[in-house]
Phi, psi and omega in degrees: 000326186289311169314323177297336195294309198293318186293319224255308184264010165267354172286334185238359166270332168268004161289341201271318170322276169335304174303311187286306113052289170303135175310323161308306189296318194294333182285304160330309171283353193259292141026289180287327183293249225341296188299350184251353135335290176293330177276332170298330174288338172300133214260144193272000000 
């Protein structure tokens, strides 16, 4: 069971990969750090 396990998240960490990668995603993602960023700084 553990070899399934291992495969199975090494199967969805390079799917995971992949995605992160593409320029569109990378923009999305650089995007939400900004925005989560930005709220930490904001003073409450």
């Amino acid at each position: 069971m553990k070899l399934m396990r291992t495969v199975a998240l090494a199967g969805i960490a390079k799917k995971l990969y992949d995605e992160v990668r593409k320029p569109e995603n990378q923009a999305r993602i650089r995007a939400a750090a900004d925005k989560v960023r930005e709220r930490r700084q904001r003073p409450r």
